[in-house]
C-alpha positions as a Markdown table, in Angstrom:
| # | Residue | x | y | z |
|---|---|---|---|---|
| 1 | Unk | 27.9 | -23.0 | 26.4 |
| 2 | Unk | 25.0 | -22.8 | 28.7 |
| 3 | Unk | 23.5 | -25.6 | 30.1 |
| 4 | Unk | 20.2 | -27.4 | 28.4 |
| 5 | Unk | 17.2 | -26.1 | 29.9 |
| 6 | Unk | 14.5 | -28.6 | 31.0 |
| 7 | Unk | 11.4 | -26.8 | 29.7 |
| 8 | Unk | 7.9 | -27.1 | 30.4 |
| 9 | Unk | 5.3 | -26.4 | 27.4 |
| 10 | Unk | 2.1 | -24.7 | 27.8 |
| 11 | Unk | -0.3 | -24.3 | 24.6 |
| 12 | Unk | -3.2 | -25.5 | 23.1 |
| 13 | Unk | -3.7 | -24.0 | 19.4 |
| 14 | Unk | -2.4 | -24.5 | 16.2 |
| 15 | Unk | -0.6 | -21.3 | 16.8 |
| 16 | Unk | 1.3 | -22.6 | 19.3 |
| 17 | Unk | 2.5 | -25.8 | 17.1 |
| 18 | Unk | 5.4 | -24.4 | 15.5 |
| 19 | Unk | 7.1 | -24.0 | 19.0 |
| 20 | Unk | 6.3 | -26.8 | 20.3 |
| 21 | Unk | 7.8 | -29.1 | 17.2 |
| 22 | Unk | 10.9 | -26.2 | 17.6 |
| 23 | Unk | 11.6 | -26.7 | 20.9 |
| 24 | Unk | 11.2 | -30.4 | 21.0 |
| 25 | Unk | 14.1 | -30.7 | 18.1 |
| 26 | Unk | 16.3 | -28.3 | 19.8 |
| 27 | Unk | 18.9 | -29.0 | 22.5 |
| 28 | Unk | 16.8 | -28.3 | 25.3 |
| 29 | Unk | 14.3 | -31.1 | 26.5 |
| 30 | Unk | 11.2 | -30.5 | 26.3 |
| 31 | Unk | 9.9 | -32.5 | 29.7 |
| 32 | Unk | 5.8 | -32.4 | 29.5 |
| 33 | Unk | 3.1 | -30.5 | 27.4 |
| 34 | Unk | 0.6 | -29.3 | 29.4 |
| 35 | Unk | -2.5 | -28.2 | 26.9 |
| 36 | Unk | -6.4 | -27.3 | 27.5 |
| 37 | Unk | -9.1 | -29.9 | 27.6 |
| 38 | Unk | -10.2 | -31.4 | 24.6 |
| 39 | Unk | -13.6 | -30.0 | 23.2 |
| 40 | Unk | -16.5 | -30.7 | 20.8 |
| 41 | Unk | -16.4 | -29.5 | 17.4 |
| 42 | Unk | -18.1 | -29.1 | 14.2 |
| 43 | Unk | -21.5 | -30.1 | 13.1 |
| 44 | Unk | -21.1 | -33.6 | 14.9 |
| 45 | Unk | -19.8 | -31.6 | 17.9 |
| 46 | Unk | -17.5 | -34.6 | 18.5 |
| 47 | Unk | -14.4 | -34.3 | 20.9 |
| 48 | Unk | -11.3 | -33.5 | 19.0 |
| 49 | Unk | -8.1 | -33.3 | 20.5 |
| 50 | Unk | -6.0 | -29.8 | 20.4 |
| 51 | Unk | -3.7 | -29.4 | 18.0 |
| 52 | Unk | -0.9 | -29.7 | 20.8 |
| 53 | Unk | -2.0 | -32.9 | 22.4 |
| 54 | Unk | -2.0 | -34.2 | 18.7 |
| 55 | Unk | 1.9 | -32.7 | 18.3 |
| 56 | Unk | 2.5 | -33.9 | 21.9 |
| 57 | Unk | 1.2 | -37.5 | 21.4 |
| 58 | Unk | 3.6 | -37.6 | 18.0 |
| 59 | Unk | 6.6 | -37.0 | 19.3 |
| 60 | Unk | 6.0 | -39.4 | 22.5 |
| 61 | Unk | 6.2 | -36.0 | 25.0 |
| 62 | Unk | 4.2 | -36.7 | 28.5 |
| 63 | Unk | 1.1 | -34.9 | 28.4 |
| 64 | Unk | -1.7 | -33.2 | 30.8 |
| 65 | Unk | -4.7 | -31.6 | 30.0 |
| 66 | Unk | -6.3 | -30.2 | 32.9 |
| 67 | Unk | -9.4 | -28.3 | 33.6 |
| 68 | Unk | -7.0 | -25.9 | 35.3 |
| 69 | Unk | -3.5 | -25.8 | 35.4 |
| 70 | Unk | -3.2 | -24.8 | 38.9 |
| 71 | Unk | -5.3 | -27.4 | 40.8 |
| 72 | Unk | -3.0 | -29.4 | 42.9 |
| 73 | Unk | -2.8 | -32.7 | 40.7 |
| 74 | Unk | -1.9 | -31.0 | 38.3 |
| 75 | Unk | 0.8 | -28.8 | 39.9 |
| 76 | Unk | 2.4 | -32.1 | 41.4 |
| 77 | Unk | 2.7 | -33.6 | 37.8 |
| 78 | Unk | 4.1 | -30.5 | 36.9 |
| 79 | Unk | 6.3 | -31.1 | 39.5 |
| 80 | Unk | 7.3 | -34.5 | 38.9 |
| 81 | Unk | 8.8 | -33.6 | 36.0 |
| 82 | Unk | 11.1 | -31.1 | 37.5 |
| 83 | Unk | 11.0 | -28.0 | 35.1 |
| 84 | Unk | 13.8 | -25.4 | 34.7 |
| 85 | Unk | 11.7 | -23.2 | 32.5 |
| 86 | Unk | 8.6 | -22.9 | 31.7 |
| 87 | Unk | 7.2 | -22.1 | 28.0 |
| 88 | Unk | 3.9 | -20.4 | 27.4 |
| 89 | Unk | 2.4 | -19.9 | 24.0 |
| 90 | Unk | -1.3 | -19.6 | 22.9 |
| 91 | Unk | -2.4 | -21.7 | 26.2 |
| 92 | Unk | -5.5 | -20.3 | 26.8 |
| 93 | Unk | -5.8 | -20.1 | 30.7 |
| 94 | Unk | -4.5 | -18.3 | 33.5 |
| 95 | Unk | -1.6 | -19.6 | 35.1 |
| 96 | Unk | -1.8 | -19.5 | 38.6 |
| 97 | Unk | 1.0 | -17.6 | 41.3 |
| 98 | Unk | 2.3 | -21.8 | 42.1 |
| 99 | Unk | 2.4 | -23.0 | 38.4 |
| 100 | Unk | 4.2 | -19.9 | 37.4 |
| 101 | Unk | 6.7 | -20.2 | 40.4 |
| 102 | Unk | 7.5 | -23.8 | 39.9 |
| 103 | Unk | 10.2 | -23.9 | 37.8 |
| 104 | Unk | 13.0 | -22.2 | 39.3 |
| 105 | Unk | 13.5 | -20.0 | 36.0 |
| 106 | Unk | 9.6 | -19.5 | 36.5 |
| 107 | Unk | 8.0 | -18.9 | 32.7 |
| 108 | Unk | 8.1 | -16.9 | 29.9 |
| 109 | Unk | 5.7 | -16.1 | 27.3 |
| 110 | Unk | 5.4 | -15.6 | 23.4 |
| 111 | Unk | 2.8 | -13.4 | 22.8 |
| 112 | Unk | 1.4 | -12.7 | 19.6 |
| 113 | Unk | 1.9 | -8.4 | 19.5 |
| 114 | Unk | 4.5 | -5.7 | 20.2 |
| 115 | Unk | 4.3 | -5.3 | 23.4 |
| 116 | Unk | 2.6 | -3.1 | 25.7 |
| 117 | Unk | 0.5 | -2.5 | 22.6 |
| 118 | Unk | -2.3 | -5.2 | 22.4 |
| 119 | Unk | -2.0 | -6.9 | 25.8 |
| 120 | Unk | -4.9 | -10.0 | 25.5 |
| 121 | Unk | -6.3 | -12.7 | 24.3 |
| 122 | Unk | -6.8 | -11.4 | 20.6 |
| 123 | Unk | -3.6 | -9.1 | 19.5 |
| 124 | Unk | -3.9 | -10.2 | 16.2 |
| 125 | Unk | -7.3 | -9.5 | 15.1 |
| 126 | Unk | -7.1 | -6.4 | 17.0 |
| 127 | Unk | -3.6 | -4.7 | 15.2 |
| 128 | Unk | -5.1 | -5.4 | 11.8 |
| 129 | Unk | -8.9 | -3.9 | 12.8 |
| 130 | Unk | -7.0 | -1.2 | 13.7 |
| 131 | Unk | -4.7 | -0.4 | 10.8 |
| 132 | Unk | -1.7 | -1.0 | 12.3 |
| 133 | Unk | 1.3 | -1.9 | 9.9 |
| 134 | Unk | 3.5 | -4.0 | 12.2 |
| 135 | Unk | 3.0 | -6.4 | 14.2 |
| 136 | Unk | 5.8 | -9.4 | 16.0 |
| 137 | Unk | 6.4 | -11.4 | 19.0 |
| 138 | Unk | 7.1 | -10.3 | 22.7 |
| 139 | Unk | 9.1 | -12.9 | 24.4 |
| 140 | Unk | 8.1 | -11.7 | 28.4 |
| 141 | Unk | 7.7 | -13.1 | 31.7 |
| 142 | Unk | 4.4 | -14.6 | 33.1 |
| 143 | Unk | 2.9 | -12.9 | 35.7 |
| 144 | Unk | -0.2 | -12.2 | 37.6 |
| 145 | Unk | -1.8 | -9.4 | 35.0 |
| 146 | Unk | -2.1 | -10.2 | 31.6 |
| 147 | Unk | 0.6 | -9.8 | 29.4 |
| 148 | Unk | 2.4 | -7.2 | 31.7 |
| 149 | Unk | 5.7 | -9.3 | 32.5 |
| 150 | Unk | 8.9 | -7.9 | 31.3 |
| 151 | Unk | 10.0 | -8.2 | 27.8 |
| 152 | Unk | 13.7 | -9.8 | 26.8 |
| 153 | Unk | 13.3 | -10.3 | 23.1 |
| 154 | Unk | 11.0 | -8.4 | 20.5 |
| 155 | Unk | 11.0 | -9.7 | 16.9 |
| 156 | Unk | 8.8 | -7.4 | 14.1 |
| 157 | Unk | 7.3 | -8.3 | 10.8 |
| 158 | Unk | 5.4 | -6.3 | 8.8 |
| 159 | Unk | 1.5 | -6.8 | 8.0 |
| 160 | Unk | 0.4 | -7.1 | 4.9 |
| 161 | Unk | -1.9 | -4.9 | 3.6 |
| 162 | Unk | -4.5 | -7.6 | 2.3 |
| 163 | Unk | -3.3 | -10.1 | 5.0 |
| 164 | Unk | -6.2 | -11.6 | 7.1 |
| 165 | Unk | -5.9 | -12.3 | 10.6 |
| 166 | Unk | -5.4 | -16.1 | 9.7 |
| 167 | Unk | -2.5 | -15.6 | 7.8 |
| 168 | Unk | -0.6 | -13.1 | 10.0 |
| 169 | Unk | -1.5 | -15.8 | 12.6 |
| 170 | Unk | 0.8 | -18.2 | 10.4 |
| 171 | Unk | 3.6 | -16.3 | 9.9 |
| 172 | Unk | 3.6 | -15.4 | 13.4 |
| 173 | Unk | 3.2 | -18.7 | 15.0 |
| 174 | Unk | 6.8 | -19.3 | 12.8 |
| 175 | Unk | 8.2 | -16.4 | 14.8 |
| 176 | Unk | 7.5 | -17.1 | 18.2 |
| 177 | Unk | 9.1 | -20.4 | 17.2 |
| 178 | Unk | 12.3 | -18.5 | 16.6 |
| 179 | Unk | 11.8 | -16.0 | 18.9 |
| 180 | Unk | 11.7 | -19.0 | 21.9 |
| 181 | Unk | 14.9 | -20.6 | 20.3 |
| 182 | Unk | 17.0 | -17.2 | 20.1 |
| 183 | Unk | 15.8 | -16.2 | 23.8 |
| 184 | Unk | 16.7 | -19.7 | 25.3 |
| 185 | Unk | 20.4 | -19.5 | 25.6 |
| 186 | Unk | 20.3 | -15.8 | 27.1 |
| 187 | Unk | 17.7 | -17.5 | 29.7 |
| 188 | Unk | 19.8 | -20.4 | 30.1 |
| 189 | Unk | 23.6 | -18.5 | 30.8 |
| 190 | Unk | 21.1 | -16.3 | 33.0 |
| 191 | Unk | 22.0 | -13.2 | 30.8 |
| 192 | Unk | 18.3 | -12.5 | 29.2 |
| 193 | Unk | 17.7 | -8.7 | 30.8 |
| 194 | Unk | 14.1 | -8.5 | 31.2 |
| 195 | Unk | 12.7 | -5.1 | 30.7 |
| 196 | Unk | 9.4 | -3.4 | 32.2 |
| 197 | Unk | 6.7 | -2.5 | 29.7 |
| 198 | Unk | 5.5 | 1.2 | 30.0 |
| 199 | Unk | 1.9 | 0.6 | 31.5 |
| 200 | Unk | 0.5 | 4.3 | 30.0 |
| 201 | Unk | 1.0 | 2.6 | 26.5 |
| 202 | Unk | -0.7 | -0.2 | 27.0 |
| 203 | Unk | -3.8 | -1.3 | 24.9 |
| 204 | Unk | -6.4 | -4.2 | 25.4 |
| 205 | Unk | -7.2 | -6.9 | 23.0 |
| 206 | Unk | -10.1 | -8.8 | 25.1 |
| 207 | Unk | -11.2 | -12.1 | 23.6 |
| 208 | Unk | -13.5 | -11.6 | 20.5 |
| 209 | Unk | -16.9 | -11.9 | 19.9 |
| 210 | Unk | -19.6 | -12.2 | 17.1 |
| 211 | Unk | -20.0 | -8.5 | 17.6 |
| 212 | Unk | -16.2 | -7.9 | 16.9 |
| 213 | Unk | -17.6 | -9.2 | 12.6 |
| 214 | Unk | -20.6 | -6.8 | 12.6 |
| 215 | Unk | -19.3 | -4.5 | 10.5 |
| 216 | Unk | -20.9 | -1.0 | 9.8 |
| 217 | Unk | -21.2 | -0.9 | 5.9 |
| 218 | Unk | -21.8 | 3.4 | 6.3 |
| 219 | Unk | -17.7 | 3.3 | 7.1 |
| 220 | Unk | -14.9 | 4.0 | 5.0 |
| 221 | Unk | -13.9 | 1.6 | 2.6 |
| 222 | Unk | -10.6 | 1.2 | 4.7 |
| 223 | Unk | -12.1 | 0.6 | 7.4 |
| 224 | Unk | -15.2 | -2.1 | 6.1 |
| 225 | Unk | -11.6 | -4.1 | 4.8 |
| 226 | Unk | -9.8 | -4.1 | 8.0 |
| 227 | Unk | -12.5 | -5.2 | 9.9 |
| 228 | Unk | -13.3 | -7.7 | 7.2 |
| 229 | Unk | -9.7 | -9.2 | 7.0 |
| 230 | Unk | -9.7 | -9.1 | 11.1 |
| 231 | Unk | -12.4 | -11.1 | 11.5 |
| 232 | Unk | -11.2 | -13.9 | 8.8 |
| 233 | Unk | -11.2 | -16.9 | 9.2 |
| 234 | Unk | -13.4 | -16.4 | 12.6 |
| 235 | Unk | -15.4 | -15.0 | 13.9 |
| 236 | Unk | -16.4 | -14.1 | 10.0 |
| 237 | Unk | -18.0 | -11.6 | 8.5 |
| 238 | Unk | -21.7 | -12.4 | 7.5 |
| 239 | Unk | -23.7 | -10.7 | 4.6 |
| 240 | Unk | -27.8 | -10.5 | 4.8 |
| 241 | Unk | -29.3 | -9.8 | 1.4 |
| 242 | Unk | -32.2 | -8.1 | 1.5 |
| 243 | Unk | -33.8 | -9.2 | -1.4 |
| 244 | Unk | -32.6 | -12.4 | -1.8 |
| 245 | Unk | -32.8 | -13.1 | 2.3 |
| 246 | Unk | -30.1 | -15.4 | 2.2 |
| 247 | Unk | -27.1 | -14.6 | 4.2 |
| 248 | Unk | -23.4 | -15.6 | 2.7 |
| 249 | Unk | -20.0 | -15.6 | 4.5 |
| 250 | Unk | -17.4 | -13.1 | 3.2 |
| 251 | Unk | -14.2 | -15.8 | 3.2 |
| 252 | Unk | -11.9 | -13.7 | 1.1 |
| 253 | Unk | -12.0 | -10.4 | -0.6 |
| 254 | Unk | -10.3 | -7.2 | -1.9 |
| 255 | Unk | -10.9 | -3.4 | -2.6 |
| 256 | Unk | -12.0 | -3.3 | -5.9 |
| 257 | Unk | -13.9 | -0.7 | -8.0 |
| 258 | Unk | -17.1 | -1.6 | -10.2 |
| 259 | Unk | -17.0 | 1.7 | -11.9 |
| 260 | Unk | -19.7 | 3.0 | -10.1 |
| 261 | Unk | -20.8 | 5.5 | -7.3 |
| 262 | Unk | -20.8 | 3.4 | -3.9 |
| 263 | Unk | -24.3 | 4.3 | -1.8 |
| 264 | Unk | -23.5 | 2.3 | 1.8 |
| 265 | Unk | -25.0 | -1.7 | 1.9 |
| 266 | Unk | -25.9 | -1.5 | -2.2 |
| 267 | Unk | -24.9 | -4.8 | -3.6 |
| 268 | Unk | -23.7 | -4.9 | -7.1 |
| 269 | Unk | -23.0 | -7.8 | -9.3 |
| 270 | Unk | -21.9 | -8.4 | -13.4 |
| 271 | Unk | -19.9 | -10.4 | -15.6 |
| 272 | Unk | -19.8 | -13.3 | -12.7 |
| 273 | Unk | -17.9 | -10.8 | -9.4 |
| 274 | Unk | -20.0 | -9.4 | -6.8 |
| 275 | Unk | -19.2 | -6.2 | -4.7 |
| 276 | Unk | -21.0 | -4.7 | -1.7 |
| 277 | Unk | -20.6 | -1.2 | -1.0 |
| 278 | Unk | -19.0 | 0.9 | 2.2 |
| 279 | Unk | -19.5 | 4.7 | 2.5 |
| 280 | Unk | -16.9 | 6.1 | 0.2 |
| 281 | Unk | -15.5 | 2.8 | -1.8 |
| 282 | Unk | -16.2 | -1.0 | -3.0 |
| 283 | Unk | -15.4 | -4.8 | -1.4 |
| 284 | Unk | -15.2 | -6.9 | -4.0 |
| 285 | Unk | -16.3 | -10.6 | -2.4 |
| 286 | Unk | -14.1 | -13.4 | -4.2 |
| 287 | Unk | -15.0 | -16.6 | -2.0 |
| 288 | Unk | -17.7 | -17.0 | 0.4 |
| 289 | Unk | -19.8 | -19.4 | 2.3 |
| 290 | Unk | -23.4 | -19.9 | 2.9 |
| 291 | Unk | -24.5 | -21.8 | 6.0 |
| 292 | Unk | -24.4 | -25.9 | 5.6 |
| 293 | Unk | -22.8 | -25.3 | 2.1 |
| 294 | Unk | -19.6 | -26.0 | 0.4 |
| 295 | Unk | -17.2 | -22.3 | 0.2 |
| 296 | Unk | -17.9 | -21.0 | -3.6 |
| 297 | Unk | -15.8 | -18.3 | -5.5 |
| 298 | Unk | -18.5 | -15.4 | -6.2 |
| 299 | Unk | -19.1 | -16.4 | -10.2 |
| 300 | Unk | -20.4 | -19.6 | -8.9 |
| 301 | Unk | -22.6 | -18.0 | -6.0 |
| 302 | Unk | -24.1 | -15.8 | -8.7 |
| 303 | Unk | -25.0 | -18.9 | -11.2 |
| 304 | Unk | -27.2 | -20.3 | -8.5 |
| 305 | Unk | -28.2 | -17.1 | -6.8 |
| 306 | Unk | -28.6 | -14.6 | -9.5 |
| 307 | Unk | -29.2 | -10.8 | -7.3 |
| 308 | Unk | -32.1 | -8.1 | -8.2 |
| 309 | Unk | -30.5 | -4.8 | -9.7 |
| 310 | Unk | -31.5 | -3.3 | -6.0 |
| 311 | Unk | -30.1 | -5.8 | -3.7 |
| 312 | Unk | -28.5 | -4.6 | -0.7 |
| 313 | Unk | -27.6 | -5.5 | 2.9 |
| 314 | Unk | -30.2 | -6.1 | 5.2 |
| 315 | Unk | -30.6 | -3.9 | 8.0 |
C-alpha cells in the first residue's frame, strides 16, 4: 500500500467542506488548513468565519488565514508543518510559484468543471447559463495560469435540467470529495499520470458579477431559465414592476404556460401563481424575495401585492 500522504488544505467555502471533513477522516493526515480571511456579512456586516475555519476549528486541525498565502509568515508556517501534498479546493486566491512548490508532491486541485472547458472562478454558473448538460470535477495540478495544470482524474455527473447553480454546487462539492480520495493513492504510489489540457478548447469562467443576473426578458424562454437558474442563489435575478415599482427576487421557478401568448417583460398573474414573460415562452415565479423581507411563495406575494392586468418589467 502506499504510504499516508501528509496533506496540506487550501479552501474557504462551503463548497470546499465536504473535502475537507473527507480527507480529515481518511488515512492521510491532514496537517494544517490554510483558508481566506474572515469577512463581514449580512445586514449587521459582522465578521463571520469561513465555513472551513468553522470545519477546521471542529476537528482541532491547525489553522491560518492569511491575507495572502504566499507572504513569507505564512509560507514558513506552511513550512513548519512539513506537507507532502498539497490540497486545493474553492480557496479563493492565487497561490504563489513558493507555496505551490513547497510540498515536495507540490498541489493539486479540484476544480468545479470538465476541464479545459470552464477554466475560472465561476464554472458552475457558467455551464448551466450556457446550456451545457454535464458538468464534474477535474482533479489537476496547480500552476501559474488558472486552471491550466494537468488533469489525472475526471469524474462527470449530469446537470439537471431545472437544477440551479446552488444545487449543482452541492452535488459537486460531494464529488470533489470523492474525486480527492480516489486520486490520493495514485498520487501517493507516485502512479497518478498527469495529462495536458488542450489550450485551443479552453473557455473562461471569470468571477461573476451583478451584470452576470441581468437577464434580457426579449430572449428565448430557454435561455431567460438558464440564466435565471445560473444566477440562483447569487448573484439573483431581480424583477422591477412597472406598475407596482417594487422590485422582487426570483428564488425559484419553472417553465410553465398560462395559456396565453407571451409579449417579452408582460407580467401575468391568477388563481394565486405569477409568470413573467420571455420572447417565445413563460417563467412561472414560485418563491421570491423582496428587499428586507421574509422569502414568500408567489400566492402569498400576490395577497399583499395584488398586480394591474398591464404589469410588466420595468425597463
Amino acid at each position: 500500500m502506499p504510504a499516508a500522504l501528509r496533506l496540506l488544505f487550501l479552501g474557504t467555502p462551503e463548497f470546499a467542506v465536504p473535502a475537507l471533513r473527507c480527507l480529515a477522516g481518511s488515512s492521510h493526515p491532514v496537517v494544517g488548513v490554510v483558508s481566506q480571511p474572515d469577512r463581514p456579512r449580512g445586514r449587521g456586516r459582522r465578521l463571520q468565519p469561513t465555513p472551513i475555519r468553522q470545519v477546521a476549528e471542529e476537528l482541532g486541525l491547525d489553522l491560518l488565514q492569511p491575507g495572502k498565502c504566499g507572504a513569507p509568515e505564512a509560507l514558513e508556517w506552511m513550512a513548519r508543518r512539513r506537507p507532502d501534498l498539497g490540497i486545493v479546493v474553492a480557496f479563493g486566491q492565487f497561490v504563489p510559484r513558493k507555496a505551490r512548490e513547497l510540498p515536495p508532491l507540490g498541489m493539486v486541485n479540484a476544480h468545479a468543471s470538465l476541464l479545459p472547458r470552464w477554466r475560472g472562478a465561476a464554472p458552475i454558473e457558467r455551464a448551466i447559463a450556457a446550456g451545457d448538460e454535464r458538468s464534474g470535477i477535474s482533479v489537476m495540478r496547480v500552476v501559474r495560469q488558472m486552471d491550466a495544470g494537468g488533469v489525472c482524474l475526471t469524474r462527470e455527473l449530469e446537470i439537471g435540467p431545472d437544477e440551479t447553480a446552488g444545487e449543482l454546487a452541492g452535488r459537486l462539492s460531494l464529488l470533489a470529495a470523492e474525486a480527492l480520495l480516489e486520486a490520493l493513492p495514485a498520487i501517493a504510489a507516485g502512479e497518478a499520470v498527469f495529462e495536458e489540457q488542450d489550450a485551443a478548447r479552453a473557455t473562461p469562467a471569470p468571477k461573476l458579477d451583478r451584470d452576470f443576473a441581468r437577464v434580457d426578458w426579449a430572449r428565448p424562454a430557454t435561455e431567460v431559465y438558464a440564466r435565471i437558474r445560473a444566477a440562483t442563489p447569487r448573484p439573483g435575478v431581480d424583477v422591477a414592476l412597472a406598475n407596482a415599482r417594487r422590485t422582487f427576487r426570483i428564488l425559484a421557478c419553472r417553465r410553465s404556460d398560462p395559456g396565453s401568448p407571451p409579449r417579452a417583460g408582460r407580467v401575468r398573474a391568477g388563481r394565486g401563481r405569477l409568470w413573467v414573460a420571455a420572447g417565445d415562452g413563460w417563467i412561472e415565479v414560485l418563491r421570491l424575495q423582496v428587499q428586507g423581507r421574509r422569502p414568500l411563495e408567489a400566492a402569498d406575494f400576490l395577497r399583499g401585492s395584488p398586480l394591474d392586468a398591464d404589469e410588466r418589467v420595468a425597463a
